[in-house]
N, CA, C and O atoms as a MOPAC input file, in Angstrom:
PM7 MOZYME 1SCF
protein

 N     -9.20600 1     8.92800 1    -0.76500 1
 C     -8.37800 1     7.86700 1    -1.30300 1
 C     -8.93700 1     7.41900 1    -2.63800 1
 O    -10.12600 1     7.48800 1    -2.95200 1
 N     -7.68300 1     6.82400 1    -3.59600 1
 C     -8.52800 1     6.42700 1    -4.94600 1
 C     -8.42300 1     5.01700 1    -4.90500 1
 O     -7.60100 1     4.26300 1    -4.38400 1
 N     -9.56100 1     4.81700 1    -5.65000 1
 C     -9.43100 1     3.20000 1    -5.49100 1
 C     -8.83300 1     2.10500 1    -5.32200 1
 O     -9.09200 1     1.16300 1    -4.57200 1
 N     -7.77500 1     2.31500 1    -6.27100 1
 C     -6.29200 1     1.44800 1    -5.67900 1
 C     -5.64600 1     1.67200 1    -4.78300 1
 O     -4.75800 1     0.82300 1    -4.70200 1
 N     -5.56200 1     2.89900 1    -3.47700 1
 C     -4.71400 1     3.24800 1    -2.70500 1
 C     -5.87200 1     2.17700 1    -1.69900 1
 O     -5.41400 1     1.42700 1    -0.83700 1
 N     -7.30500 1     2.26600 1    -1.97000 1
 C     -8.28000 1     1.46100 1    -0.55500 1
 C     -7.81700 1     0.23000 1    -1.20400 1
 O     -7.42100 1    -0.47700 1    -0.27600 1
 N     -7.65500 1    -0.41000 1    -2.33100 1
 C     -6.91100 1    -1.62200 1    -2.78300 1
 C     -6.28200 1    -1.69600 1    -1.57000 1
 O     -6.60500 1    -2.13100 1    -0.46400 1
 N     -4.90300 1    -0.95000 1    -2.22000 1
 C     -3.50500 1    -1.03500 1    -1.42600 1
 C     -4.17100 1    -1.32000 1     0.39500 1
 O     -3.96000 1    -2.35100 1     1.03400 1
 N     -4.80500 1    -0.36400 1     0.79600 1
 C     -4.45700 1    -0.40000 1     2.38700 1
 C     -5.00600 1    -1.82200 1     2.76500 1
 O     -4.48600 1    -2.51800 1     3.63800 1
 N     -6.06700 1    -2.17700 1     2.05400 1
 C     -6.84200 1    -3.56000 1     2.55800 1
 C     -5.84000 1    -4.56500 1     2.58400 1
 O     -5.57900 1    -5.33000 1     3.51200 1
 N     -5.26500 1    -4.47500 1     1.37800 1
 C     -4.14500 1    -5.63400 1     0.81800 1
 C     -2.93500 1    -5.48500 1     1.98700 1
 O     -2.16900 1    -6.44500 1     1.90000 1
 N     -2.64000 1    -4.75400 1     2.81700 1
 C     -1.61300 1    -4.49400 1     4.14300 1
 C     -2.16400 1    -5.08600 1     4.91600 1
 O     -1.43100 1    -5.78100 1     5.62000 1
 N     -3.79400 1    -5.15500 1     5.23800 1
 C     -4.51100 1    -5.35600 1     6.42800 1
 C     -3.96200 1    -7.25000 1     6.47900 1
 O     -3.99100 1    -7.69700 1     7.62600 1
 N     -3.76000 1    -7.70300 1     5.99400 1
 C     -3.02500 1    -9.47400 1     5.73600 1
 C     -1.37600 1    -9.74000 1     5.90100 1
 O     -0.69100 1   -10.73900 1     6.12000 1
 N     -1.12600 1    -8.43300 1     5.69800 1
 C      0.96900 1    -8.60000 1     5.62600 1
 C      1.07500 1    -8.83800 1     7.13000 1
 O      0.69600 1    -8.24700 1     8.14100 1
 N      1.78200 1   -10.00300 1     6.83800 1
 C      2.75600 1    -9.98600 1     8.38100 1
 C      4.15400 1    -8.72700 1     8.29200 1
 O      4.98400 1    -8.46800 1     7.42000 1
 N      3.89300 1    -8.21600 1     9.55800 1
 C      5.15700 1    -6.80500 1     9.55900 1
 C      5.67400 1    -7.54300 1    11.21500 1
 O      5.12700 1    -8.26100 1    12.05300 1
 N      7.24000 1    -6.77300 1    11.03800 1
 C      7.71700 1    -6.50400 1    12.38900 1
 C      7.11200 1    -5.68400 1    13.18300 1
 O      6.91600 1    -4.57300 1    12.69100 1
 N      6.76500 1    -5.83500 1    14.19300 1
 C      5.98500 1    -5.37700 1    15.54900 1
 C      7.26200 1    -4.31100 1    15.96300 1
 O      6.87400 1    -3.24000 1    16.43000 1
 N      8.24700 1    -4.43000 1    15.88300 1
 C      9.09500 1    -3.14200 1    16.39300 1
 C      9.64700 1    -1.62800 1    15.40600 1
 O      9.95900 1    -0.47400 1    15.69800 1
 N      9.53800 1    -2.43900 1    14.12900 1
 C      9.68300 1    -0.97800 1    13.52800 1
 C      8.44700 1     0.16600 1    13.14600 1
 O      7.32500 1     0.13500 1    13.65100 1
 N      8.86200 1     1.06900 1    12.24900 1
 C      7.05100 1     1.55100 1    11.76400 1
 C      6.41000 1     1.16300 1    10.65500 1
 O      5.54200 1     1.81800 1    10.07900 1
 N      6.85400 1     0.02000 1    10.31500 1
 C      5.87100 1    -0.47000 1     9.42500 1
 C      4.68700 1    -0.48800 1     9.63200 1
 O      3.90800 1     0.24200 1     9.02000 1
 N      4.24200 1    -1.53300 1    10.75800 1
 C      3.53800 1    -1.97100 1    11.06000 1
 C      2.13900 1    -0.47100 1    11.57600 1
 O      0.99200 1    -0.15300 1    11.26200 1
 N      3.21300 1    -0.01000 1    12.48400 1
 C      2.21800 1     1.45400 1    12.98300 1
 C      1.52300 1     2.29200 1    11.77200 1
 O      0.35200 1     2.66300 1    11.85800 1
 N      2.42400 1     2.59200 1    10.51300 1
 C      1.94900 1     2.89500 1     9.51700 1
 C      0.76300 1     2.67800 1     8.87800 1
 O     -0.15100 1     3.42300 1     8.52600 1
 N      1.00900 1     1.25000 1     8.78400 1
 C     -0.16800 1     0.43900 1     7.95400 1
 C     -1.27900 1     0.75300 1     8.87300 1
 O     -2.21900 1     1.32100 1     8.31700 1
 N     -1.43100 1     0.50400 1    10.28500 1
 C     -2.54300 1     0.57900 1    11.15200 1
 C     -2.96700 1     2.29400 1    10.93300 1
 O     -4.09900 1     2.76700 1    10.83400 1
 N     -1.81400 1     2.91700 1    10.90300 1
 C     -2.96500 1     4.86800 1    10.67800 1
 C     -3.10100 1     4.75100 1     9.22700 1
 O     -4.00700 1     5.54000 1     8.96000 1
 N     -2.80000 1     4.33500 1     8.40200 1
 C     -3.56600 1     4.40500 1     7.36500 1
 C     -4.70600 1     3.32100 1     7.07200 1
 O     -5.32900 1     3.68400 1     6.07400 1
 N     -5.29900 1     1.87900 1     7.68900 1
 C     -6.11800 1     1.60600 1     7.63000 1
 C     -7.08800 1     2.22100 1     8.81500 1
 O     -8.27600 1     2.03600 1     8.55000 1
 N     -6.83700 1     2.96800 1    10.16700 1
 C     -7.92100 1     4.06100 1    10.39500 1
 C     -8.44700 1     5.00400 1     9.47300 1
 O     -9.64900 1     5.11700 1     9.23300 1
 N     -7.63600 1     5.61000 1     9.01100 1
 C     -7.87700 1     7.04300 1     8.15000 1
 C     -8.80700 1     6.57900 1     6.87600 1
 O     -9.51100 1     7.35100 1     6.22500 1
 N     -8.68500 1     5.29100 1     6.66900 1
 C     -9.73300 1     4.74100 1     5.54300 1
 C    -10.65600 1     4.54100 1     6.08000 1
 O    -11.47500 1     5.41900 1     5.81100 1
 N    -11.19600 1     3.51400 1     7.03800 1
 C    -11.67000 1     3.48700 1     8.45100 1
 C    -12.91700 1     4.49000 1     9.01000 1
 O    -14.06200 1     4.29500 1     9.41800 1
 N    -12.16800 1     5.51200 1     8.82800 1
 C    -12.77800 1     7.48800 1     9.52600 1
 C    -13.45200 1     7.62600 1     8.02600 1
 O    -14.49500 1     8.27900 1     8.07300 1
 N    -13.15600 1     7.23600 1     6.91200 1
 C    -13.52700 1     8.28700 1     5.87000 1
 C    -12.49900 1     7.45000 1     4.86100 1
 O    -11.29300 1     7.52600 1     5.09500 1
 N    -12.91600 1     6.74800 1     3.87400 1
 C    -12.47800 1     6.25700 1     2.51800 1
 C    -12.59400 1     7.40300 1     1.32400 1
 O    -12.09100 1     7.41500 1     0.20000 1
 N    -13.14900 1     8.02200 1     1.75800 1
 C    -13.13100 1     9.36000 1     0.57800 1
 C    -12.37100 1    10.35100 1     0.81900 1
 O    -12.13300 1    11.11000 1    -0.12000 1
 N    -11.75000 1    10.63300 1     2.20100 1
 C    -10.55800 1    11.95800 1     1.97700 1
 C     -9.03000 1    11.40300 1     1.51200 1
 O     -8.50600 1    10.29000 1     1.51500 1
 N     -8.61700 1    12.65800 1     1.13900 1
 C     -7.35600 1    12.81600 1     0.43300 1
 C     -6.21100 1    12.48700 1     1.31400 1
 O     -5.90600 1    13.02100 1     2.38000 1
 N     -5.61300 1    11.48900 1     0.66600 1
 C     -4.07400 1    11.23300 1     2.04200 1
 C     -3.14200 1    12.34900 1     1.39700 1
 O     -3.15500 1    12.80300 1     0.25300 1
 N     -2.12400 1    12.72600 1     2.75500 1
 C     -1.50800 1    13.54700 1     1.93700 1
 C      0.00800 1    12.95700 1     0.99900 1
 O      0.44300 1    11.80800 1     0.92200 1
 N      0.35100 1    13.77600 1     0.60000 1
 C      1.82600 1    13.03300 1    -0.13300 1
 C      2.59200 1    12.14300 1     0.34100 1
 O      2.95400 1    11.13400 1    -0.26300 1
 N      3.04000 1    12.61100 1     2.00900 1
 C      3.66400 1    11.38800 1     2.54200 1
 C      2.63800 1    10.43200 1     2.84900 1
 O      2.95900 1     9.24800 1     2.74100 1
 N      1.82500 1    10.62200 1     3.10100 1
 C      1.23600 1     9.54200 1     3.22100 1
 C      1.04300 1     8.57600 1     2.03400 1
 O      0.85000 1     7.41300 1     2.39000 1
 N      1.05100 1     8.79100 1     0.71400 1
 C      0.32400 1     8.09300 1    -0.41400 1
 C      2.01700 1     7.59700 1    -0.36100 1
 O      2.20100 1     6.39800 1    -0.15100 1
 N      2.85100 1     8.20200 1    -0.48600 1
 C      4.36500 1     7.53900 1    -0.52300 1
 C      4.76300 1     6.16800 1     0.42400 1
 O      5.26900 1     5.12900 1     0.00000 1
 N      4.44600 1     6.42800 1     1.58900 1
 C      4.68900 1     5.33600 1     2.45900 1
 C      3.38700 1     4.34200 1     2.60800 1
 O      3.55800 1     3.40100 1     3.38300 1
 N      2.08500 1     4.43600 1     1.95100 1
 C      1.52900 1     3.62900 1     1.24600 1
 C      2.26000 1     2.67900 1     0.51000 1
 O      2.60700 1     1.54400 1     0.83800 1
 N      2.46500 1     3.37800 1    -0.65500 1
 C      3.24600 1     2.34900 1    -1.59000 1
 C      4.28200 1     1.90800 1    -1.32900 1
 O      4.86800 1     0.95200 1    -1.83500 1
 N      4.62400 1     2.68500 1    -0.38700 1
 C      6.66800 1     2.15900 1    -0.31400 1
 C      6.07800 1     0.65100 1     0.54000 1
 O      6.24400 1    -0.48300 1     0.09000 1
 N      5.54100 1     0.90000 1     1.53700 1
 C      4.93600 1    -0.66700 1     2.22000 1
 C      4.06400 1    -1.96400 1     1.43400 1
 O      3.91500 1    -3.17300 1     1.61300 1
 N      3.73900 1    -1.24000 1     0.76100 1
 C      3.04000 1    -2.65200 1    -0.96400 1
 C      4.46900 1    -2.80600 1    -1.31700 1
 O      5.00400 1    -3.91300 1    -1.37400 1
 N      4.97200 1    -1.89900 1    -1.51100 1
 C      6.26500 1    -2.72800 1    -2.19200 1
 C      7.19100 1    -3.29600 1    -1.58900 1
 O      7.82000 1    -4.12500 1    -2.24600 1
 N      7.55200 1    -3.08800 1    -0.32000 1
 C      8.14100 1    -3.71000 1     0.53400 1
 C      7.32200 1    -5.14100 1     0.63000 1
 O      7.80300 1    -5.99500 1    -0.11600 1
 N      6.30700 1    -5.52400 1     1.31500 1
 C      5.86800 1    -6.34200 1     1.17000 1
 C      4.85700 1    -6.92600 1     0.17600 1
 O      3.77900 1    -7.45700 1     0.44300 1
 N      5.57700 1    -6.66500 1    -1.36100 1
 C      4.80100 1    -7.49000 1    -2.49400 1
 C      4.57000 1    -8.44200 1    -2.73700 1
 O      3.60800 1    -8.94000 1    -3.32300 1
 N      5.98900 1    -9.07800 1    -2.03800 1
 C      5.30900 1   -11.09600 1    -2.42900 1
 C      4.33300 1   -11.59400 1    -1.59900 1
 O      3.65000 1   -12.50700 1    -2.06200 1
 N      3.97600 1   -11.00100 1     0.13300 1
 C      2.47400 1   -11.37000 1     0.31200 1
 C      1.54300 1   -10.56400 1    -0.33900 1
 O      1.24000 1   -11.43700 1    -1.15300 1
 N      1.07100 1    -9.93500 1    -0.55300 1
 C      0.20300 1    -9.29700 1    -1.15900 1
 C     -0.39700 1    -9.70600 1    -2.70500 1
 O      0.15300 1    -9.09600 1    -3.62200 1
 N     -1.24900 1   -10.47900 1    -3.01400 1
 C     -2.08700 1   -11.36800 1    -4.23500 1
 C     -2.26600 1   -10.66100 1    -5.18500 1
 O     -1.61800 1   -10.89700 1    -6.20500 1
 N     -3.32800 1    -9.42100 1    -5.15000 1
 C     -3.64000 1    -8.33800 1    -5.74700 1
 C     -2.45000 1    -7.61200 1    -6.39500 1
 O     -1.69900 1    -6.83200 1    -5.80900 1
 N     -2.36000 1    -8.10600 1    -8.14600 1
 C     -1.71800 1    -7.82800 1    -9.17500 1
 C     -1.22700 1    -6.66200 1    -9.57100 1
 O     -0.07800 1    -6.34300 1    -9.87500 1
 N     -2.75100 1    -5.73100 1    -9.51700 1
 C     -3.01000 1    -4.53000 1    -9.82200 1
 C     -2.00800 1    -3.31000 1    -9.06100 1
 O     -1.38900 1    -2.42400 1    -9.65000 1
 N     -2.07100 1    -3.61600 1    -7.23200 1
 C     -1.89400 1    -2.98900 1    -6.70600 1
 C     -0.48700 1    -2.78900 1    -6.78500 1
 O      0.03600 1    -1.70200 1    -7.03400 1
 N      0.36200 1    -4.28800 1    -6.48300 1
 C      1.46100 1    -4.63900 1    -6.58300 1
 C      2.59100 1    -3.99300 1    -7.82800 1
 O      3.81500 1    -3.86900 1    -7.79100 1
 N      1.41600 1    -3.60200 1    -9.08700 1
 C      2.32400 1    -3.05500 1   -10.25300 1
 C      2.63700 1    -1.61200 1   -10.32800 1
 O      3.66500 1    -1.05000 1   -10.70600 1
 N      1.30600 1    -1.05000 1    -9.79900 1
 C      1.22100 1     0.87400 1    -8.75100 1
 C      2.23700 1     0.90300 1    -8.25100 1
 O      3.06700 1     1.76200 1    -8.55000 1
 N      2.47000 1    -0.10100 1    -7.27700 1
 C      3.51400 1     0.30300 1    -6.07000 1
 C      5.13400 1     0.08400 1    -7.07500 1
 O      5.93600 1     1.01100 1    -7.17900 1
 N      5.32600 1    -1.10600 1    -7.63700 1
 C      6.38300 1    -0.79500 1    -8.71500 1
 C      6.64900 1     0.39300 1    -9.69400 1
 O      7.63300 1     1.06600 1   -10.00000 1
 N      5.52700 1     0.35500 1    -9.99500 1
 C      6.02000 1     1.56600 1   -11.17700 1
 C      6.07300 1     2.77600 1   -10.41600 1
 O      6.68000 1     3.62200 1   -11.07200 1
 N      5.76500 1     3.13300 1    -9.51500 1
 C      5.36700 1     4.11300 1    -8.38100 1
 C      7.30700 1     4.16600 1    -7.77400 1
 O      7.98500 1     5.18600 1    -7.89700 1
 N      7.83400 1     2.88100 1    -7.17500 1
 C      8.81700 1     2.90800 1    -6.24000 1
 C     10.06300 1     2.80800 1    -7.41300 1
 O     11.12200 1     3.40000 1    -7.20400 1
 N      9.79700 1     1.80700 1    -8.98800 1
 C     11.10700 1     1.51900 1    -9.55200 1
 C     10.85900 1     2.88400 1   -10.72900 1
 O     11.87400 1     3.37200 1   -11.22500 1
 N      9.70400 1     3.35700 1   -11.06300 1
 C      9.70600 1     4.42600 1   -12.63900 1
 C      9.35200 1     3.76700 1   -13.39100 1
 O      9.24200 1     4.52700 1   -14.35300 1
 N      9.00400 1     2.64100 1   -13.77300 1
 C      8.92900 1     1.72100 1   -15.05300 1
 C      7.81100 1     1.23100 1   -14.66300 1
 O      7.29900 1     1.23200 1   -13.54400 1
 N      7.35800 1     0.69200 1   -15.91900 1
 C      5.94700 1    -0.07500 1   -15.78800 1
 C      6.36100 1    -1.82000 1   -15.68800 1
 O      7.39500 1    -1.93400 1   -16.34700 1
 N      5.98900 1    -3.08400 1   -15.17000 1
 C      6.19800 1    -3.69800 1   -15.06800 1
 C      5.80900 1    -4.83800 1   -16.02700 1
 O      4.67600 1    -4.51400 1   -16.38200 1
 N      6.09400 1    -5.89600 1   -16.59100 1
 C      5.47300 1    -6.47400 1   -17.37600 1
 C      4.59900 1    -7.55100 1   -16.40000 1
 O      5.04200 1    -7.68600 1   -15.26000 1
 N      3.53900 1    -8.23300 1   -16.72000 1
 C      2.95100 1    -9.13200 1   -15.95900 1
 C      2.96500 1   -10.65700 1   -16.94300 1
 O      2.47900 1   -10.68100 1   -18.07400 1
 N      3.42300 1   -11.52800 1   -16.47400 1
 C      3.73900 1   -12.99300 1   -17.17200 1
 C      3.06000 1   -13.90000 1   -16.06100 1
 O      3.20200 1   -13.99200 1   -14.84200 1
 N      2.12100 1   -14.64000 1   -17.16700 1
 C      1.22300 1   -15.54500 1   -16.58000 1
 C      1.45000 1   -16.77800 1   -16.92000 1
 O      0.73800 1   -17.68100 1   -16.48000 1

């Protein structure tokens, strides 16, 4: 994993998710697989439904950085940040 993806998974480990869909299951095998080993490679779907879940749940999630990955990642564009 690269640094912002262990960003990303930590930053899930706080989201409230629905207990019945796979969100929630998601987030939990990818904070094992960080868990087992923060240094191996997720594979494609996996780094996809990473981000697709930061971006789904961006407004809890604090961490700026991660939040703009998962945009430019889910919309193509880079995002502006206004403080």
């Amino acid at each position: 994993m690269t640094y912002l993806e262990t960003r990303a998974v930590t930053a899930l480990r706080s989201v409230r998710m629905q207990e019945k869909g796979w969100h929630a299951r998601r987030a939990a095998f990818l904070n094992e697989l960080m868990a087992r080993d923060a240094n191996s490679r997720l594979e494609q779907r996996q780094v996809d439904d990473l981000w697709f879940l930061v971006w789904r749940y961006r407004r809890q999630i604090p961490d700026l950085d991660v939040v703009a990955e998962a945009n430019e990642i889910v919309n193509g564009v880079l995002s502006l940040a206004f403080y």
